[in-house]
Structure formats: structure tokens, C-alpha cells
N, C-alpha and C positions, 0 to 999 in steps of 0.2 A: 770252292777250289782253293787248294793251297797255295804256298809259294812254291812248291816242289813241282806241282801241277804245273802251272803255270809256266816256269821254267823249260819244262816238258815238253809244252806244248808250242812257245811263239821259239824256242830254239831248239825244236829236232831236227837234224840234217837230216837229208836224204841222200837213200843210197847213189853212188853213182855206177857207171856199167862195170867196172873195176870188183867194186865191191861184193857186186851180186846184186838180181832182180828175184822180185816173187812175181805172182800174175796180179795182186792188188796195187801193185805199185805199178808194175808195167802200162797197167790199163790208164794211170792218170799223171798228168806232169806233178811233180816233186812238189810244188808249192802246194797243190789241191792234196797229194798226200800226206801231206804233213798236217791238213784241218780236220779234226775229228766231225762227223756229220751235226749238224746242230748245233756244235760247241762254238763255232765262230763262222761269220760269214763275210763277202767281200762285198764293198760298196761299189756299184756298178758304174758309177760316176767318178768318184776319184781315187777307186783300185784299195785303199785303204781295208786294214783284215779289222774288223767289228767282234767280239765278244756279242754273239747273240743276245745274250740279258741286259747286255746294255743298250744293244737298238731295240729290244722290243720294250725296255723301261722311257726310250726316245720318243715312243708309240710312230715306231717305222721309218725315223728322221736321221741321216748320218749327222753324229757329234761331231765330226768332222770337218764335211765342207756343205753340211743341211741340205743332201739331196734327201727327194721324199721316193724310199722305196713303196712299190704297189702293194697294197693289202687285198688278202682275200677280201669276197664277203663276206663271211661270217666274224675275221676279224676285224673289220670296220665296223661292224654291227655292234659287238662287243665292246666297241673303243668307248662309243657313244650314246649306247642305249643304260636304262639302269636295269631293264629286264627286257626278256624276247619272248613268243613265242608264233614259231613258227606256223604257214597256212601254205596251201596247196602244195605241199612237196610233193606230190604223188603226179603234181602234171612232168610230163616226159615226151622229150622230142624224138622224131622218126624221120625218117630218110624218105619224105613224102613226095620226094624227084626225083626217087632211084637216080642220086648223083652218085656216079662212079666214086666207091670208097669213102664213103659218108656218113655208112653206118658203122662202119669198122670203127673211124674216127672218134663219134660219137659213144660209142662202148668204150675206148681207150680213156679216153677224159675222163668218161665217168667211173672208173677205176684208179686213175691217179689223180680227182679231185674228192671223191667223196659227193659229187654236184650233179643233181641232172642233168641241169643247163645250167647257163651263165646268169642266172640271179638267183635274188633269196627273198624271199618277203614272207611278211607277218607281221601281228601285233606287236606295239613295245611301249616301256614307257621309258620318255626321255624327260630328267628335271623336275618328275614328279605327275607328266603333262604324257594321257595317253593317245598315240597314233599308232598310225600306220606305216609301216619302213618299207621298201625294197632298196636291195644292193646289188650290184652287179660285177662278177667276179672276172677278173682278168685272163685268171690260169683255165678257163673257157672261153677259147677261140675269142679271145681277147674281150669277151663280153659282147659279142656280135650278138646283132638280132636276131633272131627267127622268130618260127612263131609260136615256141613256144616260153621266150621271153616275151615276148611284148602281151602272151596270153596271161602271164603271171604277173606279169606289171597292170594289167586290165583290170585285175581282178581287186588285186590291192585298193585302187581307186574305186572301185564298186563296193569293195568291204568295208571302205573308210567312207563313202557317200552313205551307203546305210545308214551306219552307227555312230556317223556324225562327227568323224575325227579327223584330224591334219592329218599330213601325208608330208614325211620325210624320205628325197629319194637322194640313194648315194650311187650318181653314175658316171660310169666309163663304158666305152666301147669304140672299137675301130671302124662300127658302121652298122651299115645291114649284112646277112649274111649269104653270101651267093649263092652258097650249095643250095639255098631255098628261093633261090627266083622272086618273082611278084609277091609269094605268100611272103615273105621278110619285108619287101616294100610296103604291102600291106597293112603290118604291124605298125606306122606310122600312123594312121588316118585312124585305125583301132586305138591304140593308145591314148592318140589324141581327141579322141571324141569321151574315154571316159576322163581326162582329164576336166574338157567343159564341164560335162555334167556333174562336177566333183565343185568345182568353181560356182558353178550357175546356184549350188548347194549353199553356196556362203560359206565354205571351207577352206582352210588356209592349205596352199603346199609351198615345200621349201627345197628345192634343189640342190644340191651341192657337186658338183661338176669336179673331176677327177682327173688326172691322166691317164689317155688321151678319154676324150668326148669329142668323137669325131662324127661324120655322116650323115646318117637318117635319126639316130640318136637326137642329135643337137638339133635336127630339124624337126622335130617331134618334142615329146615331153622335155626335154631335157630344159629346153627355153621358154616354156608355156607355165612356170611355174607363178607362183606369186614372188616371191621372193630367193634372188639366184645367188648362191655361194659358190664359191670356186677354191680350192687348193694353191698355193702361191705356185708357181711356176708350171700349173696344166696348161697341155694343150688342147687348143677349145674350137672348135668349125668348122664345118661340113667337108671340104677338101684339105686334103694337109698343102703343107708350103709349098713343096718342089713340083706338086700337081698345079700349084695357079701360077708359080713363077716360069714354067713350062708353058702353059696358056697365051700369059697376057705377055709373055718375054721383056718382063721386069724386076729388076731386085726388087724382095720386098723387104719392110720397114724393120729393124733389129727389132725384137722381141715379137713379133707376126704372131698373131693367132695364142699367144701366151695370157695366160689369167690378170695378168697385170693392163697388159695390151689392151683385153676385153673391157678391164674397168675403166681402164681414160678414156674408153670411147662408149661408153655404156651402155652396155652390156651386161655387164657383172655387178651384183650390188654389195658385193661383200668379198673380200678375201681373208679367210682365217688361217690363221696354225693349224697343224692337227693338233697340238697337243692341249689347245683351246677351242677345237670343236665342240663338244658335248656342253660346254658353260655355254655358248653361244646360239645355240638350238637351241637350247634353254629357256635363254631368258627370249626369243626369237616366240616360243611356243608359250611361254607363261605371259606373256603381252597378249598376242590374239587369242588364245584358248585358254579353256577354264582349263584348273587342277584338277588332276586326276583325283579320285576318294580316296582318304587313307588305306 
């Protein structure tokens, strides 16, 4: 982009009523019209306008005031893996409790994500060092469980119990998910059973907990790993804050339920950068497991 661009672009006024409306402009306030799509985006923390290339050269982090914007899965995948390839894409969730407007839901997501569901898994190699990844995507009903997430996260850990490899899991989610009743609660006790058997293997897994890591999530695989990484400033356990400060009708502690919180009270056995993730699984993965063959 030029200097002329440029110019163009952080000083176009907009029109005001005086001047005249079209229906593109009408539709969005002045400041959102004036951001070309893609071209630059707003830091949801401290309002700041970002030059796209330069938060994604950040790998997702405002230059500014280092809030960590959400990543898909696929691009978290990407941040950290040196290669991927993808496995069960084909599982796909259904409206198995004809809950009122659920399946509309679920067609809708999967149209503006590109996602069946809310993860992603398959093989990859991280560092040199082959495993097993799942991530789990935000812009999917926040990465809620059902079952057909916790059936793809099953599976991962049975694929990696076979063929002998760690298991790197990158999660978020805001819980279980209701439209599916018991079957999403379920997914706990499923999860967590191939988890053992992955462990009972003599296999390493490594966690890395995201914002948020809430619910049945964290109560499941999320904590059950061998080794738990966290994102600096996630929020990490079972109920969120305003749910137990409602309960036990107590303030609770500054920084409550935060990644940092979790490490001083242990919890959490790591907090990285993102932009030092992938060196850190690394060498995490080239310690307990062999290299991968050239």
C-alpha cells in the first residue's frame, strides 16, 4: 500500500446528512465506513484501528495494548504446526433433540464458518516431532460441546493411542452444549475415558487452554492432560465469576479464574506468548518423544 493509499484510507471523511447518503453507508456508522473489509480491523479491547498485516504478522496480539484476539481453528493450527493433515472431517452434528431452531443454527455456522462443528483435528508435525492436534473454534457456538465435538476429540486420542504419538490439544469453549441435553454432558466421561487410555499408553498430552476454557470442557480433557499450558490472560473454570460471586455472595480475588491466577495456585504449568508457542511445544515434544523421520 502506498502513501496515497494510506492517506485514503485512515483520513476519508464521511459523508454527513447534508451531504448526501447511499444505502452502503446508511447501513453502517461512518467510522465502520470508512474501513475497507479486511484492510484494517478494530482491537476489541482498546478500540484502536490495526492494519490487518500487522495483527496477523503479531500472530493475533494488539501492538498496542497486547490484548490476544481469538483464533480460529485452523488458524491456530497453522500458527504452530510445521504441517497438518486433517481426519474425520466428515463427522457432522444433527439436531438429535429436535431442539426448537437448532438445526437452522447449525446450517447457518456452517455456512459462515466453513466448520462442521466446533473443532478440527488430525495429524501434524510440530518441531520436527509427529502428533496428534485438535482445536477448537470459537466462531462455533463458542466451541461448545456436543457430541459431535467430543466425538472428534475421541477419536483424535484413539488415533494417537494406536500409532503411538502425543496429542497437542488447543482449547476453548464456553461449556457443554444445551441444545443437546445429557448427550453434550456425556461427552465428558467419553472424552475422558479416551484420554486414560491414551496416558495408560505411556503417551504424552499437552494442553493449552485458550480464552475462555469454561465448563464441562475444563472438567474433562481440558485438565486431565499431562502437561497444561495456558495463554496469558485466559479465562480458565468451570463457572464463570459473576456465577460464583452470585452464589457464595463474595467479591472474589482480582485476577479470579485468569491464567495467571491458575499458575499461583497450580494449576497451570506454563504460560506462553503466542508468538512463542510452536518453539515451546517444541522443544516440550522433542524432550518426551522421539523425532519424527526425515
Amino acid at each position: 500500500m502506498n502513501f496515497e493509499d494510506l492517506k485514503k484510507f485512515f483520513f476519508k471523511k464521511p459523508k454527513n446528512a447534508l451531504e448526501g447518503t447511499d444505502e452502503s453507508s446508511s447501513a453502517q456508522k461512518p467510522a465502520e465506513a470508512a474501513i475497507p473489509d479486511k484492510l484494517a480491523e478494530k482491537c476489541e479491547k482498546c478500540g484502536k484501528i490495526i492494519l490487518s498485516d500487522e495483527m496477523r504478522d503479531n500472530f493475533g496480539v494488539c501492538p498496542k495494548c497486547g490484548h490476544y484476539k481469538k483464533l480460529s481453528a485452523r488458524d491456530r493450527i497453522a500458527m504452530c504446526t510445521d504441517s497438518f493433515e486433517e481426519l474425520f472431517q466428515d463427522e457432522s452434528g444433527k439436531n438429535i433433540l429436535d431442539f426448537p431452531g437448532y438445526a437452522e443454527k447449525l446450517e447457518d455456522l456452517r455456512a459462515k464458518t466453513g466448520e462442521q462443528d466446533g473443532a478440527v483435528c488430525g495429524a501434524a508435525v510440530i518441531g520436527g516431532v509427529k502428533c496428534a492436534v485438535f482445536s477448537m473454534d470459537y466462531r462455533f457456538m463458542m466451541g461448545s460441546m456436543g457430541h459431535t465435538v467430543g466425538e472428534k476429540i475421541t477419536k483424535a486420542f484413539e488415533y494417537a493411542t494406536e500409532n503411538g504419538l502425543p496429542v497437542v490439544g488447543f482449547v476453548l469453549s464456553g461449556g457443554a452444549r444445551m441444545q443437546e441435553g445429557i448427550v453434550s454432558l456425556m461427552q465428558m466421561a467419553k472424552t475422558s475415558a479416551a484420554v486414560a487410555k491414551h496416558s495408560e499408553a505411556g503417551l504424552l498430552y499437552i494442553s493449552v487452554l485458550t480464552d475462555p476454557t469454561t465448563g464441562g470442557v475444563s472438567a474433562s480433557f481440558a485438565f486431565e492432560s499431562d502437561i497444561i499450558m495456558a495463554e496469558r490472560g485466559a479465562l480458565i473454570g468451570f463457572a464463570g465469576p459473576r456465577v460464583i460471586e452470585q452464589t457464595i455472595r463474595q467479591k472474589l480475588p482480582e485476577g479470579f479464574q485468569r491464567a495467571e491466577f491458575l499458575q499461583k495456585k497450580g494449576f497451570v504449568d506454563l504460560i506462553v506468548e503466542r508468538k512463542e508457542m510452536k518453539e515451546k511445544l517444541a522443544a516440550l515434544l522433542k524432550i518426551h518423544c522421539t523425532e519424527a523421520d526425515a
